[in-house]
N, CA, C and O atoms as a GROMACS GRO file, in nm:
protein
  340
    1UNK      N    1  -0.315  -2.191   0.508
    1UNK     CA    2  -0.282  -2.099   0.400
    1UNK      C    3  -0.147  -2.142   0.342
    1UNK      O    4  -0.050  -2.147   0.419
    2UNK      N    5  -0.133  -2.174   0.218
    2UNK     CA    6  -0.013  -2.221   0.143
    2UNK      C    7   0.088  -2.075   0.149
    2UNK      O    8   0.069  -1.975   0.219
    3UNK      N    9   0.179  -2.097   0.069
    3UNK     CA   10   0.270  -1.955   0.045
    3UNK      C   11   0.265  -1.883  -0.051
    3UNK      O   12   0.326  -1.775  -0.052
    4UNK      N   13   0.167  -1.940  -0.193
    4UNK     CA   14   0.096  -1.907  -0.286
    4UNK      C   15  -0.025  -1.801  -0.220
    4UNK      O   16  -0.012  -1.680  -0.235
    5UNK      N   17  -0.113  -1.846  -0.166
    5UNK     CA   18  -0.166  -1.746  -0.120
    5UNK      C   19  -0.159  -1.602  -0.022
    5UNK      O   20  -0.211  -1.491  -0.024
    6UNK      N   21  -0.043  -1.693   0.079
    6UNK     CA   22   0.033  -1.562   0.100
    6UNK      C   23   0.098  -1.425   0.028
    6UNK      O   24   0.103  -1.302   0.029
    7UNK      N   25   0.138  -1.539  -0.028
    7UNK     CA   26   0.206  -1.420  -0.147
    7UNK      C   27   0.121  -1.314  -0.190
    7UNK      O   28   0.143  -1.193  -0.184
    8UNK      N   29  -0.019  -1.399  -0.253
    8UNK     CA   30  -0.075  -1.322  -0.325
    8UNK      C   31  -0.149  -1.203  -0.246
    8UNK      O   32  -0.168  -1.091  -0.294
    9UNK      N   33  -0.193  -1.254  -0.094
    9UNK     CA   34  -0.221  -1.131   0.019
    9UNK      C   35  -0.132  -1.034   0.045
    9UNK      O   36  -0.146  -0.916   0.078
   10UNK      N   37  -0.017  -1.116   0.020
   10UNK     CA   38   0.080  -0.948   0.055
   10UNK      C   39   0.114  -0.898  -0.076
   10UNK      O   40   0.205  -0.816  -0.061
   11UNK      N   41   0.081  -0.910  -0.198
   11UNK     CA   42   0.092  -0.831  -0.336
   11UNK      C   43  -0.010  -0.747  -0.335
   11UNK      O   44   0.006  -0.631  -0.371
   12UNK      N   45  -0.130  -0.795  -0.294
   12UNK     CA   46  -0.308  -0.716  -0.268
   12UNK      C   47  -0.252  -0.588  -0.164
   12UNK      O   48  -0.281  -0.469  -0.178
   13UNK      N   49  -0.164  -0.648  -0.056
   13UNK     CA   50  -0.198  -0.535  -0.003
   13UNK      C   51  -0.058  -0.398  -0.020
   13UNK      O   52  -0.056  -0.276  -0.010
   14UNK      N   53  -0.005  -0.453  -0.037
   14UNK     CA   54   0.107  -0.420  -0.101
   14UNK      C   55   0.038  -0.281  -0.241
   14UNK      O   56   0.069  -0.162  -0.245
   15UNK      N   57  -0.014  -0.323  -0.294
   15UNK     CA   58  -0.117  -0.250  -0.397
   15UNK      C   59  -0.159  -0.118  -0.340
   15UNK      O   60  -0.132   0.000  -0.366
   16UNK      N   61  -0.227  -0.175  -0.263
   16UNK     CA   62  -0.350  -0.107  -0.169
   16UNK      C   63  -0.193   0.048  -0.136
   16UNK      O   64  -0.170   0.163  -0.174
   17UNK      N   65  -0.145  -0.034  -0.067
   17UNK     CA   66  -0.015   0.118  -0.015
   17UNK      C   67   0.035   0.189  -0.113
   17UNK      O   68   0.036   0.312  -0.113
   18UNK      N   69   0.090   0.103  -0.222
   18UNK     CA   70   0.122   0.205  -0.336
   18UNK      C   71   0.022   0.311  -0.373
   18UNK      O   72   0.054   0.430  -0.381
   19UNK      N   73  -0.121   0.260  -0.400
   19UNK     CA   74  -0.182   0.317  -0.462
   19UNK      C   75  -0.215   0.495  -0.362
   19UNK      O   76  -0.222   0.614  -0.395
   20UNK      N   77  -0.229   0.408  -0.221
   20UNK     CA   78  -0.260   0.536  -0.122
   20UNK      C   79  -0.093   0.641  -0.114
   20UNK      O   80  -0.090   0.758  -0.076
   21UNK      N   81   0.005   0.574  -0.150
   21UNK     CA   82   0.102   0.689  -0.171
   21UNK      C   83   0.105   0.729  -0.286
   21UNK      O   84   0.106   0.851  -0.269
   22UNK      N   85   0.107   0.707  -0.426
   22UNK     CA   86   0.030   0.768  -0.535
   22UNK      C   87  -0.027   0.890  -0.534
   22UNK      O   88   0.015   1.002  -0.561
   23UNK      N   89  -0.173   0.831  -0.483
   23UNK     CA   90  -0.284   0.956  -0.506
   23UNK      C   91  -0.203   1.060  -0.375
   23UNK      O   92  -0.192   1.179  -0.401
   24UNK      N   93  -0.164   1.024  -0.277
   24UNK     CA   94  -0.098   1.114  -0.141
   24UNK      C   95   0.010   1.207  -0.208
   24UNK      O   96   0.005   1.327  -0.179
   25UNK      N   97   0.100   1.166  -0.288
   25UNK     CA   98   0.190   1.229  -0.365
   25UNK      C   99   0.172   1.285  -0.483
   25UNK      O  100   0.264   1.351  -0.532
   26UNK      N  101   0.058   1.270  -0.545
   26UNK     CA  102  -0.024   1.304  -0.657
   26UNK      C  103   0.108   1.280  -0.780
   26UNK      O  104   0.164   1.366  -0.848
   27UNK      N  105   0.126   1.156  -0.776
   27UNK     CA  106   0.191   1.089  -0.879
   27UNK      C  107   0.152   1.057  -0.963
   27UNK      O  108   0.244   0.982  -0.996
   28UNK      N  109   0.073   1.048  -1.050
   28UNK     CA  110  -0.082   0.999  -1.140
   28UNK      C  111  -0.017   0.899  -1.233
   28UNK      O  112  -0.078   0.798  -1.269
   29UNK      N  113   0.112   0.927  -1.273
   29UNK     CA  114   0.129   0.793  -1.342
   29UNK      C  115   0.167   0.650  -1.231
   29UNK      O  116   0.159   0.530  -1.256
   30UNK      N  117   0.199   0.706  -1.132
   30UNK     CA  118   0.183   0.612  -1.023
   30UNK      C  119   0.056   0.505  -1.026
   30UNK      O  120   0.044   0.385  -1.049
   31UNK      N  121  -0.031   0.613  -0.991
   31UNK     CA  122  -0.197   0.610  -0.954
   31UNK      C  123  -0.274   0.454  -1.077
   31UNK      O  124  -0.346   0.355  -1.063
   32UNK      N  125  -0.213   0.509  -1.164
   32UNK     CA  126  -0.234   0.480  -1.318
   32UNK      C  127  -0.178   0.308  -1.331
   32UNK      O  128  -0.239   0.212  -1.380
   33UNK      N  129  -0.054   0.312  -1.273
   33UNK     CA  130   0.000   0.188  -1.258
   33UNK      C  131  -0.078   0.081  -1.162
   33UNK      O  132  -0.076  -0.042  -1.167
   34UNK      N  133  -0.128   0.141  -1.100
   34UNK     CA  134  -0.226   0.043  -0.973
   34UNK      C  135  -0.332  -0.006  -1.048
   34UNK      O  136  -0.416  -0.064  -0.979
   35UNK      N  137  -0.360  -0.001  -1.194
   35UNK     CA  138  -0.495  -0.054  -1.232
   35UNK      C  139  -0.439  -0.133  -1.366
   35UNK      O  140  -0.342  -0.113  -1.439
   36UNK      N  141  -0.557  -0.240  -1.364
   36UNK     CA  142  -0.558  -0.312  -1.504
   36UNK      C  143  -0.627  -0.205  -1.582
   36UNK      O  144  -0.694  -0.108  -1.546
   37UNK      N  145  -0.586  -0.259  -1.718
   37UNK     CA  146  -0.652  -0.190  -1.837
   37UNK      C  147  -0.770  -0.178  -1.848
   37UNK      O  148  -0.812  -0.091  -1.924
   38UNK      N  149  -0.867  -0.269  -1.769
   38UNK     CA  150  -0.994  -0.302  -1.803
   38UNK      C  151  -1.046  -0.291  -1.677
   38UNK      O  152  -1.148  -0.358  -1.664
   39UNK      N  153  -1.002  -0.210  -1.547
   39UNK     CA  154  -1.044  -0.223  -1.410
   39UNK      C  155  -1.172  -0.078  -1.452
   39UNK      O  156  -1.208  -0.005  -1.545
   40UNK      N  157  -1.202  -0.116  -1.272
   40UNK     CA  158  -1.348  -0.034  -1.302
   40UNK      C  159  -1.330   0.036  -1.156
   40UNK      O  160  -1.298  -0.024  -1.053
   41UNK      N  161  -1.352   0.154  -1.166
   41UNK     CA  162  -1.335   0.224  -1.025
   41UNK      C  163  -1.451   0.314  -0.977
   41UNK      O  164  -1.507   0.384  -1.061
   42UNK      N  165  -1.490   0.318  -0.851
   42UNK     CA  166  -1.645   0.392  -0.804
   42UNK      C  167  -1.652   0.422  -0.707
   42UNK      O  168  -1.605   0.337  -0.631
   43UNK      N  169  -1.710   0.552  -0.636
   43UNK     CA  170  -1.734   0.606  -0.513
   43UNK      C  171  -1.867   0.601  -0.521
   43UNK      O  172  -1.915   0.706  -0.563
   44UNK      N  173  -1.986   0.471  -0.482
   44UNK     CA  174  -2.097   0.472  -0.497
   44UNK      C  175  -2.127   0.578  -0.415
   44UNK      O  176  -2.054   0.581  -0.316
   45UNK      N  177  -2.264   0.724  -0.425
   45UNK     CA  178  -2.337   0.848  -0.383
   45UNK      C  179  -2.206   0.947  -0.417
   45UNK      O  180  -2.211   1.055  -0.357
   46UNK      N  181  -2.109   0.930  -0.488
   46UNK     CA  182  -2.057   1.051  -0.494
   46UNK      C  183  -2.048   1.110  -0.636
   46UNK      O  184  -2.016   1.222  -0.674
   47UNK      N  185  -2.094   0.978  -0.713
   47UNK     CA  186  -2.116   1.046  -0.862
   47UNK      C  187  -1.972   1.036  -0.898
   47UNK      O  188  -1.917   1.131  -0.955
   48UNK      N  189  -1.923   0.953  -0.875
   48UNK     CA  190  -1.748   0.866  -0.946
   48UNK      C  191  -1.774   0.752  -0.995
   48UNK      O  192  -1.840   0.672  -0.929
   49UNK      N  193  -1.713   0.708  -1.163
   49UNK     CA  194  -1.675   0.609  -1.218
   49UNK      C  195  -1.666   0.598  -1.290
   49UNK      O  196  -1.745   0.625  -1.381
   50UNK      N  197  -1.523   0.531  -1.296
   50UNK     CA  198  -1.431   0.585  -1.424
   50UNK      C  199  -1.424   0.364  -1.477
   50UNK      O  200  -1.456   0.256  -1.427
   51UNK      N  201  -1.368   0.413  -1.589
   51UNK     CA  202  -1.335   0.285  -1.656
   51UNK      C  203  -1.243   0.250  -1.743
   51UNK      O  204  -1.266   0.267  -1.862
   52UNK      N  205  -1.066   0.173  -1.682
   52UNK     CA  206  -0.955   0.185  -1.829
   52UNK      C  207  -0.878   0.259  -1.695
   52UNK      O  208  -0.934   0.318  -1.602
   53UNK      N  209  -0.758   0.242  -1.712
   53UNK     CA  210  -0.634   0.255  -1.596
   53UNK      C  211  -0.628   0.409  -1.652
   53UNK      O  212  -0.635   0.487  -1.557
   54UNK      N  213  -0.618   0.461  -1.752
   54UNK     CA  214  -0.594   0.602  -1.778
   54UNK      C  215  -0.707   0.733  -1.738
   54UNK      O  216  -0.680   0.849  -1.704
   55UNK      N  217  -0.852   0.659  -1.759
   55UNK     CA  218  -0.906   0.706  -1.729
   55UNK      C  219  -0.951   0.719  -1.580
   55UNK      O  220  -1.012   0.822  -1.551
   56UNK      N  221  -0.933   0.652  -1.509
   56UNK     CA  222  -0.932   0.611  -1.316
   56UNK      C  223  -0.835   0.701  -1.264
   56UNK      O  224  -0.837   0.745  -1.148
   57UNK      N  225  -0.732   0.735  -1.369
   57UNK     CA  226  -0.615   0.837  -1.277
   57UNK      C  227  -0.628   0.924  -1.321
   57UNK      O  228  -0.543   1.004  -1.284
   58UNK      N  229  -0.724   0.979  -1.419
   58UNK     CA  230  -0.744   1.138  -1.485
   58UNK      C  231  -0.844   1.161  -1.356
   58UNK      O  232  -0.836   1.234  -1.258
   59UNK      N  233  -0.956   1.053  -1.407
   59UNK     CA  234  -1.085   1.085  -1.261
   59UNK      C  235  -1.027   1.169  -1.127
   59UNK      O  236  -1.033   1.282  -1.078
   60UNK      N  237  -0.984   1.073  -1.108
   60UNK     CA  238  -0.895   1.081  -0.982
   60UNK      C  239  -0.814   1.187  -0.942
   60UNK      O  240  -0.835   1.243  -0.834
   61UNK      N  241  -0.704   1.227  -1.035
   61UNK     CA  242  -0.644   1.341  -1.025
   61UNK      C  243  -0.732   1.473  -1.035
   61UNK      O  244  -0.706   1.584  -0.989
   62UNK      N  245  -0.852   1.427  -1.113
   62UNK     CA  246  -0.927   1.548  -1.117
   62UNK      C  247  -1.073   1.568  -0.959
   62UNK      O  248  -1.169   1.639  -0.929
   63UNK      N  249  -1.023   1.490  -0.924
   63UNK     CA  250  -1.089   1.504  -0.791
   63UNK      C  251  -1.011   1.552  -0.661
   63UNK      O  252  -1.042   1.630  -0.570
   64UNK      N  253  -0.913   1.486  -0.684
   64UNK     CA  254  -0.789   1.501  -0.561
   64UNK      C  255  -0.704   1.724  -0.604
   64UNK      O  256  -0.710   1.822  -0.530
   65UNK      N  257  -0.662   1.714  -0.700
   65UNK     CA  258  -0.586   1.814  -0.768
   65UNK      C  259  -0.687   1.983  -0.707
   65UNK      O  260  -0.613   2.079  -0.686
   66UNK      N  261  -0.812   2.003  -0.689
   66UNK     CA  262  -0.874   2.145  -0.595
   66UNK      C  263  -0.839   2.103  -0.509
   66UNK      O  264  -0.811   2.215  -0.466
   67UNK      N  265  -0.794   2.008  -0.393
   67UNK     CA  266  -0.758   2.029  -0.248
   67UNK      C  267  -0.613   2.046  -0.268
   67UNK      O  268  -0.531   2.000  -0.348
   68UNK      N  269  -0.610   2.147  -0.143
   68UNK     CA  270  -0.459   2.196  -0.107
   68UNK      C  271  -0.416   2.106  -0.031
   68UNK      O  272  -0.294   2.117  -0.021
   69UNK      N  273  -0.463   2.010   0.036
   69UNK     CA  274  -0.421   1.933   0.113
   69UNK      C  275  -0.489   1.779   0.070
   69UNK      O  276  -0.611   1.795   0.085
   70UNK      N  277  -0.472   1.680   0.037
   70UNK     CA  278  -0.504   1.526   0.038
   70UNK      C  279  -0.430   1.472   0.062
   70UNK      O  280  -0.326   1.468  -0.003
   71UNK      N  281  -0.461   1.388   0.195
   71UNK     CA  282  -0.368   1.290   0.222
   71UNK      C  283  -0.474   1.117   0.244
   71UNK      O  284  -0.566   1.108   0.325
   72UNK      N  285  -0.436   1.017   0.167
   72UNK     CA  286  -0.510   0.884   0.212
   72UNK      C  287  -0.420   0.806   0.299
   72UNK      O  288  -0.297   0.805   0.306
   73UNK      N  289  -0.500   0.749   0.354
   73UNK     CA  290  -0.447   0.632   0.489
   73UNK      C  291  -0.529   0.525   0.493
   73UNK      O  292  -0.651   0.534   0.506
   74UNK      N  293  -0.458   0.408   0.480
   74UNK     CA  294  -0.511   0.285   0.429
   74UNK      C  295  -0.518   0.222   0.593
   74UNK      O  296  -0.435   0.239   0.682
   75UNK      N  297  -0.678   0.125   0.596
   75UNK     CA  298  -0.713   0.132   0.678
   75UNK      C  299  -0.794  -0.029   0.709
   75UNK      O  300  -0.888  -0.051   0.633
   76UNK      N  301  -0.762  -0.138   0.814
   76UNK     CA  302  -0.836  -0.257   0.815
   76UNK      C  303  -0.829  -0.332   0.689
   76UNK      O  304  -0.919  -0.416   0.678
   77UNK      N  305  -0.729  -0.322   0.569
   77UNK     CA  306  -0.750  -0.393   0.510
   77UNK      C  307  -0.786  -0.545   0.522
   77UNK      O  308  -0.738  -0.621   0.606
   78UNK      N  309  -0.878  -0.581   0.426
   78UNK     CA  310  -0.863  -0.729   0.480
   78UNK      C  311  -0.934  -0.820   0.367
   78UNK      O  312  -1.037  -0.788   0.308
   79UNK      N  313  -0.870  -0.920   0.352
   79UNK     CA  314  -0.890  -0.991   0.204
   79UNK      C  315  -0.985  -1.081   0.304
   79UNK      O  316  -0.953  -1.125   0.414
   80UNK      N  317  -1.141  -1.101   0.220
   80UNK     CA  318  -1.207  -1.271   0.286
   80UNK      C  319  -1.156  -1.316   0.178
   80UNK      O  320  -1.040  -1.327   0.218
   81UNK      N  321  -1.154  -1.354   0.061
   81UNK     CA  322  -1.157  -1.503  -0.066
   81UNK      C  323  -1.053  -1.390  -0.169
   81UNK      O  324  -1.063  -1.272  -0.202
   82UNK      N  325  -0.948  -1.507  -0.195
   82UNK     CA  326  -0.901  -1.492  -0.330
   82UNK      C  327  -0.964  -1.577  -0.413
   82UNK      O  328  -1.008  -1.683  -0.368
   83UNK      N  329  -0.979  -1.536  -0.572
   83UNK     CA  330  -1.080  -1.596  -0.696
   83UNK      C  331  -0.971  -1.506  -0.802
   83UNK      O  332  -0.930  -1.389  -0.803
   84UNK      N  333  -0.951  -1.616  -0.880
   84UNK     CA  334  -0.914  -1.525  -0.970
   84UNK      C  335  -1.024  -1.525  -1.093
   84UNK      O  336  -0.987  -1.496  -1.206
   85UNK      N  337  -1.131  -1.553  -1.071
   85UNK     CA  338  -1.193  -1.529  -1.183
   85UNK      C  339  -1.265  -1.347  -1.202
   85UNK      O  340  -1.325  -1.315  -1.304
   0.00000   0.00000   0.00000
């Protein structure tokens, strides 16, 4: 593994934590920042998916925002292949 790819594993996961303190803190412009403009987000069987960084953190906030309590905990992450295509 070069240091290029290192890098880029610890920016991925690095992501991954922001994003779970975000939605944990219900920061939404946080939340909002974790996505490209053009990303695509889905809870396949739960009837979630949103599309566009603004719209992924409205989704989102509007899922998280009825519990009195949400907390996420990031878990086994684990990159097989970087691609940037």
């Amino acid at each position: 593994m070069n240091l290029q790819e290192l890098g880029d594993r610890l920016a991925i996961r690095e992501l991954a934590e922001r994003y779970t303190m975000a939605v944990t803190c219900r920061d939404w412009a946080a939340v909002a920042d974790c996505f490209h403009e053009d990303a695509k987000w889905a809870v396949p069987g739960a009837g979630l998916a949103f599309e566009g960084r603004e719209q992924i953190a409205a989704g989102i906030r509007a899922a998280v925002e009825p519990n009195a309590f949400h907390m996420l905990m990031p878990h086994a992450l684990v990159i097989d292949t970087l691609d940037s295509g």
